[in-house]
N, C-alpha and C positions, 0 to 999 in steps of 0.2 A: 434345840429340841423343838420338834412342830406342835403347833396347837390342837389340845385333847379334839378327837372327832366327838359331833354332839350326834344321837341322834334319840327320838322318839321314845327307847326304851332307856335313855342313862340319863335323861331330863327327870331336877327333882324338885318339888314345890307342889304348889295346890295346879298347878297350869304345868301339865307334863307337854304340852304344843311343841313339837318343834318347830314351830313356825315363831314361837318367842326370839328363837336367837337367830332369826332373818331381820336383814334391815334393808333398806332398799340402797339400791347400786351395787349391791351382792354380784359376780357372776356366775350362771345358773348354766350348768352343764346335763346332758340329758344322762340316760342308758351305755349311749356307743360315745359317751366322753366327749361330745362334740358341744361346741359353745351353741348354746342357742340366746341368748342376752343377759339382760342385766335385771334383778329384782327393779322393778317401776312400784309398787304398792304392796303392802302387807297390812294382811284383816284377820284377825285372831276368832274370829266368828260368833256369835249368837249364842251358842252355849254347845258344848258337845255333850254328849250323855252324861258322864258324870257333873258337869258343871250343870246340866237340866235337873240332876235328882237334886241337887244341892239347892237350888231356886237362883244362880249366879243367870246374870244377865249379861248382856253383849260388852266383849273387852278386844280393845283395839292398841297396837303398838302404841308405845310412849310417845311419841313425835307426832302423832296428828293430833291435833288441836279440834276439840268438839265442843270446845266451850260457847263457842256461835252456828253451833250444828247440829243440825238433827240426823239423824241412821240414815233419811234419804239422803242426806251431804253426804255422806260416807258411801253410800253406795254411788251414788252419782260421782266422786271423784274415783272411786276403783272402777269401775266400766265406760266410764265419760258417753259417747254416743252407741257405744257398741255394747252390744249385751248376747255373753251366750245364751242358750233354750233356756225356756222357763224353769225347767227341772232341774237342771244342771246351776242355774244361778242359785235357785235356792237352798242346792244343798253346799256350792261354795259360802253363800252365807250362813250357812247354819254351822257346819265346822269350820270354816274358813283358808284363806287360799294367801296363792302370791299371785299375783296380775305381772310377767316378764316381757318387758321392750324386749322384742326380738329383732329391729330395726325396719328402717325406711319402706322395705318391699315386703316385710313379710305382717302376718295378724298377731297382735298379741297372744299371748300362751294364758292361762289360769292354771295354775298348780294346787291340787289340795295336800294336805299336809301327809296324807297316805301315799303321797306317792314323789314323799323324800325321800331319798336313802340316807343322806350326809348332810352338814355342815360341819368343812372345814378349812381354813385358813382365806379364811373369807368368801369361801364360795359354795353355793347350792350343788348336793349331786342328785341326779333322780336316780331314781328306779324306771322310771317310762322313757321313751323316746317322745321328740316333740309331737311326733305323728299320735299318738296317745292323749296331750292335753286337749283340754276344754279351748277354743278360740274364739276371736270378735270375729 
């Protein structure tokens, strides 16, 4: 039996994110099925609408350690020297994204969580083609 598909609408809890059940070294396939790399970073965001009416603050995957960190460590390790438009980061930070190693010659991708389609059996499917993300 393969592993239930997760997506956006069958996620149940107070954090319906599909980006919850991303972990990084996922591999992240676009639109036309083709591999574009591997989850490198996941940020659960600053608060989405519901978690802004609630007064919920900024929540970040379990595995990074912020106990010696401030939001700018967290943003300074999801974009390291490169950073897309102004506009475009802050709304990856405000709902929040996955940062994908696409490899050696190509820019990093940024994914926001609207433009998942899937997770399943360990791997990311979009809805967009790479030509669609956010890039460094």
């Amino acid at each position: 039996m393969s592993e239930p598909l997760a997506t956006g609408q069958n996620l149940r809890g107070p954090d319906k994110s599909i980006l919850t059940v991303i972990r990084e070294d996922m591999d992240v396939y676009d639109a036309n099925n083709d591999h574009i790399g591997e989850v490198e970073f996941v940020y659960l965001g600053g608060a989405g609408p519901e978690a802004g009416q609630r007064g919920q603050g900024a929540a970040t995957v379990e595995d990074i350690d912020l106990t010696d960190g401030t939001l700018a460590d967290v943003i300074a390790r999801a974009f390291g020297d490169d950073e897309p438009p102004d506009v475009v980061r802050k709304r990856l930070l405000y709902y929040g994204f996955i940062r994908v190693d696409t490899g050696l010659f190509h820019s990093d991708r940024y994914v926001q969580g609207d433009q998942i389609a899937a997770v399943r059996g360990g791997n990311v499917y979009l809805n967009v083609t790479r030509d669609d993300l956010a890039k460094d």
